[in-house]
N, C-alpha and C positions, 0 to 999 in steps of 0.2 A: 508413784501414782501413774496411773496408766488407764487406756480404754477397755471395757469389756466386749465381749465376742458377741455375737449375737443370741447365742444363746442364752448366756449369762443376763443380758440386757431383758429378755423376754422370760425368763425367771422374775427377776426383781420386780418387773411391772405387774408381771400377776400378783405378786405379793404385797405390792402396796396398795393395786385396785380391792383386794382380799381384806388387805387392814381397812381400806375405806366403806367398805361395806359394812364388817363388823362395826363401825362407829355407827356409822348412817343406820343401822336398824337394832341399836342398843344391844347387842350380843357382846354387853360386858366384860364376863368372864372369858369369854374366848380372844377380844381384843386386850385385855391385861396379859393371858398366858403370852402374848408376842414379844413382850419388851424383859432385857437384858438386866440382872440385876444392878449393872450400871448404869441405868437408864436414864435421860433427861429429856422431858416436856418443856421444851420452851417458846412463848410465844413475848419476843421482843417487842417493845414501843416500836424502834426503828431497828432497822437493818444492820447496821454495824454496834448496837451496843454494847458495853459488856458487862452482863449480868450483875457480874463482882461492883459496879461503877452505877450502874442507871437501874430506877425502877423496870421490871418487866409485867408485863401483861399476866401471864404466866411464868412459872422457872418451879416446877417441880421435879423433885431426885424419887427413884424409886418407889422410896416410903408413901412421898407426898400421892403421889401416883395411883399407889393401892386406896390410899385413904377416898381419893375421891372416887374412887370405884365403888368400895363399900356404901359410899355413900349416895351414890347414884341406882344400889341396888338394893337401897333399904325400902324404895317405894314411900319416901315420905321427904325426898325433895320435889317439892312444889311448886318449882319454879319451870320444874321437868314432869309436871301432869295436867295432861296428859304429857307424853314425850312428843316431842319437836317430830313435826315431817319433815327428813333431811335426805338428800344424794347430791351426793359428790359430784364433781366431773374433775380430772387429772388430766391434764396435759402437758406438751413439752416437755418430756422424760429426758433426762441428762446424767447419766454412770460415769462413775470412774470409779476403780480401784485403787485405795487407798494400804496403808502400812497394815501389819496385824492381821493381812487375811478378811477386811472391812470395805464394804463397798458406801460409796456416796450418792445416794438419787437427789435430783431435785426435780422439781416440777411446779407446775402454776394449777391454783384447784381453785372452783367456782363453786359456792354451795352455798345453795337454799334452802332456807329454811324458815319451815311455816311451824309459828309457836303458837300452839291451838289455845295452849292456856288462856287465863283469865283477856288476854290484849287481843289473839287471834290478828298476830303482824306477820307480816311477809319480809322477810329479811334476806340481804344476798352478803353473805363472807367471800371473800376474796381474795388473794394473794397468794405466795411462793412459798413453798415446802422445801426441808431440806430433811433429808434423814441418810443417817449414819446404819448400818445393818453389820451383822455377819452373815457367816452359816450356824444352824440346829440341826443337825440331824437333815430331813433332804429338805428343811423350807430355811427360815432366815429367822430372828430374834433384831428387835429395835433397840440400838444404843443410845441413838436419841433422835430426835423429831423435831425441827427449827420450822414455825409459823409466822410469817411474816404478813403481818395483814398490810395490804391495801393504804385501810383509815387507821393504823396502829395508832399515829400520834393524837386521833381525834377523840373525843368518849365513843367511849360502846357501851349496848346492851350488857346487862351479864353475860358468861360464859358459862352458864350451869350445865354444859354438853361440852362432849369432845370433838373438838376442831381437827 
């Protein structure tokens, strides 16, 4: 494990502000093409749990992954119509290079989001990102994606969007 070069570092942050954008303006099928057929979505309770041991928020494999894609682009989850006004903000970019040719980002992301649907609430998501990458070809592919909210251990809203 090791630090990346500058350039390396300013690769990878384009590519996450890139992922965060396809999520924030529901361009579905372009933010599924990013992730590794090993891929894990997980959003823990808390910060050290482990999956295997404790409820999660989220904990989807590849599979789980596409399904809720599908299902976000059937146009008849209604808990997403209209769809959420949502943008990101990322900050505190943190690389290292990992085994396998895998790099590690973390960062702190703020996002708001206004759900026009039937409640029209104003909500603020919060907390620390961690993702796992390689290389594709000249951009990168997501291994996995660790969400660490803020309020994890409190109730929440639904999550019928992608954090």
């Amino acid at each position: 494990m090791g630090q990346v070069s500058h350039d390396v570092a300013h690769e990878l942050e384009h590519f996450i502000v890139h992922e965060a954008k396809l999520a924030d303006e529901s361009k579905y099928q372009e933010w599924e093409d990013l992730w590794a057929d090993d891929a894990v979505y997980w959003v823990p309770a808390k910060e050290d749990d482990d999956p295997a041991q404790k409820v999660s928020i989220l904990y989807d494999n590849r599979t789980r992954l596409a399904t809720r894609i599908r299902q976000l682009k059937t146009g008849y989850r209604y808990s997403q119509l209209p769809v959420s006004g949502m943008r990101r903000v990322i900050s505190n970019f943190e690389y290292s290079e990992q085994a396998e040719g895998r790099y590690q980002i973390e960062a702190n992301f703020f996002l708001p989001e206004f759900s026009i649907q039937s409640v029209r609430d104003f909500r603020i998501w919060s907390g620390r990102v961690t993702y796992l990458v390689s290389r594709r070809g000249d951009s990168f592919q997501i291994h996995m994606k660790k969400i660490v909210l803020v309020n994890g251990t409190e109730p929440i809203p639904t999550l019928s969007f992608l954090l």
